[in-house]
N, C-alpha and C positions, 0 to 999 in steps of 0.2 A: 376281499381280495386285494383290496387298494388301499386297505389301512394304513398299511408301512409306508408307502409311497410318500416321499416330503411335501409339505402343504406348498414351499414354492412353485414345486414339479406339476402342482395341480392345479395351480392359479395358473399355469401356461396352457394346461389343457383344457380347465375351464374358459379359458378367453377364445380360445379356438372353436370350442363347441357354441360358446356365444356370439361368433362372430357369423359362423355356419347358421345359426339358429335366426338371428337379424336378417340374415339374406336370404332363410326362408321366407319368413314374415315378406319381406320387401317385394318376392317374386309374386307373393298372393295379389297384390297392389298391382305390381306392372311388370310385364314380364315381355318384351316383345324377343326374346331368344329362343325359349323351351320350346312353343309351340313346333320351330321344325324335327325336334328331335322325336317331338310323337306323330309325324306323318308318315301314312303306311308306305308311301312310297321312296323313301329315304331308306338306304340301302343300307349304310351303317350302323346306323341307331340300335342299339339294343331296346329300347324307350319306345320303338314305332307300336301303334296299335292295329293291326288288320281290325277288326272289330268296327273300325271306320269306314272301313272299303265295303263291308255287308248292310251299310247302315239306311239304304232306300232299298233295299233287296226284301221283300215281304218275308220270304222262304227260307232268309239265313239272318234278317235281321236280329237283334236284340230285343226282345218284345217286355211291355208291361201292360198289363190286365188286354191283350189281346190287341195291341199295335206297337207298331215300331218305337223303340227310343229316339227322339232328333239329337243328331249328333253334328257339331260342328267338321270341319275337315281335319283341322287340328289344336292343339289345346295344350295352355301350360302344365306343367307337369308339378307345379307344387302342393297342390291338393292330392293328386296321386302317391306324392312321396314322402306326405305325412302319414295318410293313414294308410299305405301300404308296407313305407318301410321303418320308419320313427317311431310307429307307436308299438306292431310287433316287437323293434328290438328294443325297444322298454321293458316289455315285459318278458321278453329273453335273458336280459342281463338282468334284473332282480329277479328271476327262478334263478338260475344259474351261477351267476358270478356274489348275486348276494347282495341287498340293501347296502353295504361299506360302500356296495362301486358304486351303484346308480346313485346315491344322496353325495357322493363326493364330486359327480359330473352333472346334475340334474341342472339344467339352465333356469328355472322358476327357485331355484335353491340359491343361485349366485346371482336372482336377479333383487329377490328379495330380503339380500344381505345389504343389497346397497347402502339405505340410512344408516346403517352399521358402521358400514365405509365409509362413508361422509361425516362420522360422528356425529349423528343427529339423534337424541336420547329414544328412548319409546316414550310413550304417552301417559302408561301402564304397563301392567302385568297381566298374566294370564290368573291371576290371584283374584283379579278381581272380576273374572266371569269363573266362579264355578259351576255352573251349569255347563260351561262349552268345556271346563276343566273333564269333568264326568260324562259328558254326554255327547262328545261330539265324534263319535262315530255316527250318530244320528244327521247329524248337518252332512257329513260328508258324505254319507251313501245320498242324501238328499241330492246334496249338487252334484251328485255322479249321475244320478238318474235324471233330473234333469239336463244336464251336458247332452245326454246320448239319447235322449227326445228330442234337442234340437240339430242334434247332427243329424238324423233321420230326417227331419221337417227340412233345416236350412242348411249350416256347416257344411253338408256333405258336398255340395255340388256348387254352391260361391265362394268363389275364392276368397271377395273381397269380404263379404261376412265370415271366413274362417278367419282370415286376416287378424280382424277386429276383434273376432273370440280369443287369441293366443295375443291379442296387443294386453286386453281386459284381462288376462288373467296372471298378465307380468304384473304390472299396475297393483292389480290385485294381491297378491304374495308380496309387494313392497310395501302394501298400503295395510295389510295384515300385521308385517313386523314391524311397522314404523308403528303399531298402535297399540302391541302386545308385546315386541321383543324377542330375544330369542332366535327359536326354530318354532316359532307359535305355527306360523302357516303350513309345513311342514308336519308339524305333529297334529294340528287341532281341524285345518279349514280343507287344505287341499285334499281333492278326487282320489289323486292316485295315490297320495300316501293312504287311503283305504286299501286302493289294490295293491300297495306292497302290502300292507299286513297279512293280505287275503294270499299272495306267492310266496312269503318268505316263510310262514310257518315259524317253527323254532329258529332255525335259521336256512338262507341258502343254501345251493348246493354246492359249494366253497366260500361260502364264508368263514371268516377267522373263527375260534373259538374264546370269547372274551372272558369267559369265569372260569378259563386256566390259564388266563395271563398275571404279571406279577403285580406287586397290589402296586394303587398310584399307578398305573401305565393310561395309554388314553383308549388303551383299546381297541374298537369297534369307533370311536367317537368323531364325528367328522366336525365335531366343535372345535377347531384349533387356528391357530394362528401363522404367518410364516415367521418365526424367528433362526436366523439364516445360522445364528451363532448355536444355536442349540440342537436344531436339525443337523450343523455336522461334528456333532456330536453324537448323530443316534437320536438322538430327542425331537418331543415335539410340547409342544407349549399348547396348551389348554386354556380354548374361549368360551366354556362351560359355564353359564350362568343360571343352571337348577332350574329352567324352567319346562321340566315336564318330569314327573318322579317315574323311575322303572324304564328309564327312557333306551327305545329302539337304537339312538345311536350309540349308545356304552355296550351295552350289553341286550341283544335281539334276544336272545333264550329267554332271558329272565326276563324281558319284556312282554314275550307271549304268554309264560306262565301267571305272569298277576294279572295281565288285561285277559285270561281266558272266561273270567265273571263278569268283564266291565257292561253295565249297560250298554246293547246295539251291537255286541259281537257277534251273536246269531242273527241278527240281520244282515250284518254284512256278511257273514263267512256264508249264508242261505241265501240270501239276497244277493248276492253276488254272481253264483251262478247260474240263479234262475233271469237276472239282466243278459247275462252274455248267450244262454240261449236261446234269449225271446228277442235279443239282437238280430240274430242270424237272422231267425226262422222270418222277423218279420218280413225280410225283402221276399223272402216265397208266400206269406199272407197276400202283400200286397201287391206283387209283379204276377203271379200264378205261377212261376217256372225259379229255381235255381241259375240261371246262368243271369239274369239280371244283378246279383250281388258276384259271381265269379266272375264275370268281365270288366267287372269296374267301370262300368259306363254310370254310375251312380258320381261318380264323382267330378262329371263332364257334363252332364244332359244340358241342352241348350234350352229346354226348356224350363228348369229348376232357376237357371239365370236370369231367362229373361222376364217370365212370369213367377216370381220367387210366391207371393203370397195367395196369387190363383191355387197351388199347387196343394196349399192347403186345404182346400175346400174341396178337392175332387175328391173322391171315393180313397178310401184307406186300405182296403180290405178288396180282395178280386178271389172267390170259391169254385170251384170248380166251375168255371167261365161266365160269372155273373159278378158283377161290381156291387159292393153291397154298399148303401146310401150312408156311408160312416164316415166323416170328414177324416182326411188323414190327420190332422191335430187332436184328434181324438181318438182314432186308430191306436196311435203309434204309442201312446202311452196306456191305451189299455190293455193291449197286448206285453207291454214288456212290464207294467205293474202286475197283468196277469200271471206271467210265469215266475216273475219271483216272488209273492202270494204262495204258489202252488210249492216252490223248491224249499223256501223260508218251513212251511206246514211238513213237504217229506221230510227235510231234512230235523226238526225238531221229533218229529214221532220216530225216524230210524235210531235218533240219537237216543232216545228212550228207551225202543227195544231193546237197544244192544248196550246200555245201560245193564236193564235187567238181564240179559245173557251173561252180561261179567259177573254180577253181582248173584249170579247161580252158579257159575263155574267159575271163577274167578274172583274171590272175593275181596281178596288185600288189593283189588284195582278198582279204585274208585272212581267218584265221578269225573274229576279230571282227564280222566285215560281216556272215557267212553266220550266225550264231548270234543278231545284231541285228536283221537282216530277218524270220527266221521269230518271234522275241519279239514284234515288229510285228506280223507278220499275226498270230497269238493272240491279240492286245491285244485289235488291229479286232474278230475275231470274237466273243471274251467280248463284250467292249461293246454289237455287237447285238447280240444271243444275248440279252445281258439284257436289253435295253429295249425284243425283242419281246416277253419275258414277264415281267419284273420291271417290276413295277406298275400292271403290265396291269388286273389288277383294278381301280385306279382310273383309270385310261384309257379303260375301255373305258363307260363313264360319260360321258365325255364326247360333244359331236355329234361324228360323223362325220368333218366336216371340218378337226374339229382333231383328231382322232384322227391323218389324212392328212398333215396337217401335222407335227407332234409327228411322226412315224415318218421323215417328209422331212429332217428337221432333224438329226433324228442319223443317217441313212445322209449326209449331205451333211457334219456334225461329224465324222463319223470317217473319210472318203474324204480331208477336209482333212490331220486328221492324219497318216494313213499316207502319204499323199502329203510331208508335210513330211519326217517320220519317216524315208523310206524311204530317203532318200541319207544322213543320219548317217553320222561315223562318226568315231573318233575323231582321225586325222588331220586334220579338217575340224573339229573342238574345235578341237584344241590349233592352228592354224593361223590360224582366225578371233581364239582370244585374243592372238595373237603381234601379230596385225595392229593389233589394240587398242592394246598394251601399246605398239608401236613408235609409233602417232599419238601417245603421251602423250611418246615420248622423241624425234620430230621435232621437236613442237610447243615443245624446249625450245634447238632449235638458232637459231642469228642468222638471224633474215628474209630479209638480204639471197642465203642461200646458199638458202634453196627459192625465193623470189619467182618467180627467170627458167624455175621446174619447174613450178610450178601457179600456176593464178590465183583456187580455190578453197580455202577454210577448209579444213584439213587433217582436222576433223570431218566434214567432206562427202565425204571419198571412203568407196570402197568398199575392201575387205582385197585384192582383186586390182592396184585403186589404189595402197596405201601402199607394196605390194611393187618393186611399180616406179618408185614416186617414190625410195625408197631405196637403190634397185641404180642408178638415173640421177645420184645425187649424184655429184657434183665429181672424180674421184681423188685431186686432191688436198687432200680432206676425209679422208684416211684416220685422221686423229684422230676425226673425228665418226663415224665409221664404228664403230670401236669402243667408241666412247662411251654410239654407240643399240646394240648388240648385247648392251653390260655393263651397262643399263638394264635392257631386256629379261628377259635372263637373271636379273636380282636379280629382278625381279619375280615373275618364272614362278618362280623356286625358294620364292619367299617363298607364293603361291598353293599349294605340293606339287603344281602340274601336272607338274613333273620332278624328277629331283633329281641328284644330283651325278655318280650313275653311269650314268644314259640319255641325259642333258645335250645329250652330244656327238652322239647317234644322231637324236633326238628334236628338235632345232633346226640338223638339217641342212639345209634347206630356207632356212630364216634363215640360217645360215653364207653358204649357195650369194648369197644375194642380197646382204649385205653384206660378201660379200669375205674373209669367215672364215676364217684356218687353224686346223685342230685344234691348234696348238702355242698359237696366241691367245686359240681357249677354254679353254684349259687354265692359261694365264695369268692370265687374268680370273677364272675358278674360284676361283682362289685367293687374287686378290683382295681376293675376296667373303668371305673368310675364311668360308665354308658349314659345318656343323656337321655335316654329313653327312658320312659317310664312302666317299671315292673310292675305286673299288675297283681292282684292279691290270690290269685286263685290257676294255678294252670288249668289250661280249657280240657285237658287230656285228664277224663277222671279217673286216671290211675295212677296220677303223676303225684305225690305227695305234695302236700301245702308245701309254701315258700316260707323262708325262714324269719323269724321275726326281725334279725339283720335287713334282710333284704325290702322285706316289707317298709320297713321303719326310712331305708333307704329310697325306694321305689318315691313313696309319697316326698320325699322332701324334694327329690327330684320333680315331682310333677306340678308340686308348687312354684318352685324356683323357676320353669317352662313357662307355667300359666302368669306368672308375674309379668316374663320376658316379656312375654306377647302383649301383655296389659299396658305394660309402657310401648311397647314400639306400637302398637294402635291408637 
């Protein structure tokens, strides 16, 4: 949604949300202001807590495992106003507005751009761990899970240890890209760039659409620069330095379709939802009651402060009026390991069934679809799941009617998206972009040969539209014919929507419409003089061999690659 927005325009908002975000941090530290705006007897205050006034009352107090919470009289309000209203509207604005806005406002994104700023080189590259290249959805559900065991143990209710968590993890995201470059932290280490992948899906629910933008644009890409002379011009200058292939900030679609295989995607997209509801539940494991997590006296108790590491060792777990001998540090991770365990196992066997459903009633839908569909429904669920209880405590503050509303608003948000969501797929990607790319290579043919086909701007059809304006050309346009198909094609190769050895499989559909023999794309292939290496055999056994052109071509190509690399190593 903020893609257009000038990178200048965005360095002013970013310095604002950083300067907000510092004077959070700072009030965790010392705060002698806030506490009056949460005392109950402050008449103004929207921020007062009554919750305070019940809090030596047996009969209305707040109870855990069967006695009162201690509550001071009053209390700063920066730890209330992280995880009640910071960290819900994170995950509001990427459902909603779409990874473009939040990674263009994220303050761990402009903080660990710094040695960037400073011109201080990286160390390395992200080349030289693949392991974490391939496998670090696995690290970062890791430190997600861990994060949210120690916000249950500690975080939650010290200010000054929340402090310290959010100093460590600037630090952290600086000291990431000072050693890999890039948007290494962003794409490889940090938490929540798992829970974007796990809210955005194909894409938010307005995000731009980047593979029917024009080729060379920046897209989706929050890699850019402020150059003031180009930006009023329309433009934006590109700080893209390739270090993550298929990457979330060009193009999100296309980055969900190749990472839908990657090692740890089903644990995060299962594992994810079974954390946020072994979250909840566990303040009802270990309090016995529901209103110990809706009051938010979790994030105040006097006694988490003052005895932070006693608090450990008492009982984790309270059952139907019996404390059971489970230290909370041991609790709290078994329960919330427990339940994603448990969703990680439904959500693999539902995704199977309904595998084999399609694949009986539906059979040109493959596994992609079936493994897409159930990511979706997850999504939905996490999403209300959390914003019945994440930030409830300050929701529940509010009147009534806008409590009604607010709840309305996101079952009706996210009914949209999965509805949008639900027919994806990547056929319908790469399809929709073809249809783009060929209005830019229509729109480059002589007037007089579309005139007597449409009498509307060629920007004004629809992709079901261009296909058939296309296939209606002239036959004996068979020059223009291949003219738009070797447009196309250079384009899509130049995007990495295909590449030289799925080509043929992958714009069959295109073939069929303009008239394509596999001997013509094989022709034009090569062309394109493509740097990719064509392989001997298409994978589609129906696809006829490749021609001994291209063959002959292919390998010199692969040597002249393998050479490249041989010297630059």
């Amino acid at each position: 949604m903020l893609a257009k927005i000038s990178e200048q325009r965005m360095h002013v908002v970013r310095w604002v949300l950083i300067i907000a975000w510092g004077l959070l941090i700072f009030s965790l530290f010392y705060d002698p202001i806030s506490p009056g705006l949460t005392d109950p007897e402050n008449g103004w205050s929207w921020l007062k807590d009554h919750t305070l006034l019940m809090a030596q009352d047996p009969s209305q107090c707040i109870q855990v495992q069967g006695a009162c919470v201690p509550l001071a009289p009053a209390y700063a309000i920066g730890a209330r106003i992280f995880w009640g209203m910071v960290v819900p509207c994170g995950i509001f604005i990427v459902f909603v507005l779409g990874h473009e806005t939040w990674r263009r406002i994220c303050p761990l994104y402009f903080f660990s751009q710094i040695p960037r700023a400073l011109g201080i080189p990286p160390r390395s590259s992200i080349k030289s761990f693949p392991w974490l290249e391939r496998h670090h959805f696995y690290l970062q559900f890791g430190l997600f899970f861990l994060g949210l065991n120690g916000r249950i143990l500690l975080v939650n209710s010290i200010r000054p240890i929340l402090g310290a968590f959010l100093l460590l993890t600037l630090l952290g995201a600086a000291a990431v890209v000072w050693l890999l470059g890039g948007r290494s932290w962003c794409h490889y280490v940090c938490p929540f760039g798992m829970v974007q992948t796990v809210f955005t899906g194909p894409r938010g629910l307005l995000d731009s659409q980047a593979h029917r933008s024009v080729p060379r644009s920046l897209t989706q890409s929050m890699c850019r620069t402020a150059d003031g002379a180009a930006e009023s011009l329309g433009k934006a200058k590109s700080a893209c330095i390739s270090c993550k292939t298929s990457c979330m900030d060009i193009d999100s679609e296309k980055a969900y379709w190749d990472h839908l295989q990657k090692p740890g995607r089903r644990l995060v997209q299962y594992g994810y939802l079974g954390l946020v509801v072994g979250y909840f539940l566990y303040y009802w494991f270990y309090a016995g009651n529901f209103d110990y997590y809706f009051s938010g006296v979790w994030s105040h108790e006097t006694a988490a402060l003052e005895h932070p590491l006693e608090t450990l060792w008492k009982p984790g777990l309270y059952w139907f009026g019996t404390a059971l001998p489970i230290p909370k540090l041991v609790a709290a991770p078994l329960v919330l390991g427990g339940f994603a365990i448990a969703t990680i196992h439904c959500g693999t066997q539902l995704e199977k069934h309904y595998r084999g459903y399609l694949k009986q009633n539906f059979p040109h839908l493959g596994l992609e679809q079936s493994q897409h569909r159930i990511f979706s429904l997850c999504t939905f669920l996490a999403f209300n799941i959390f914003f019945i209880y994440g930030g409830r405590p300050e929701i529940n503050n509010w009147p009534l009617v806008l409590q009604f509303i607010f709840q309305t608003m996101v079952a009706c948000v996210s009914a949209v998206w999965l509805h949008r969501t639900w027919q994806r797929s990547p056929e319908q990607y790469l399809r929709e972009s073809l249809a783009d790319k060929l209005k830019r290579q229509l729109a480059q043919l002589p007037a007089e040969l579309l005139t007597p086909l449409t009498s509307c701007s060629i920007d004004q059809l629809s992709a079901d539209e261009v296909y058939v304006l296309a296939k209606t050309l002239p036959h004996t346009a068979q020059y223009d014919r291949k003219k738009l198909y070797k447009g196309v094609l250079q384009e899509t190769l130049a995007a990495e929507q295909v590449n030289s050895a799925n080509s043929l499989i992958r714009l069959h559909y295109l073939q069929q419409q303009l008239e394509i023999t596999p001997q013509q794309h094989y022709d034009l292939l090569a062309e394109l003089n493509t740097t990719e290496t064509v392989i001997q055999q298409p994978i589609h056994p129906m696809a006829p061999p490749l021609p001994r052109t291209a063959l002959r071509r292919g390998s010199t190509q692969q040597r002249t690659i393998m050479r490249g690399e041989k010297e630059s190593g």
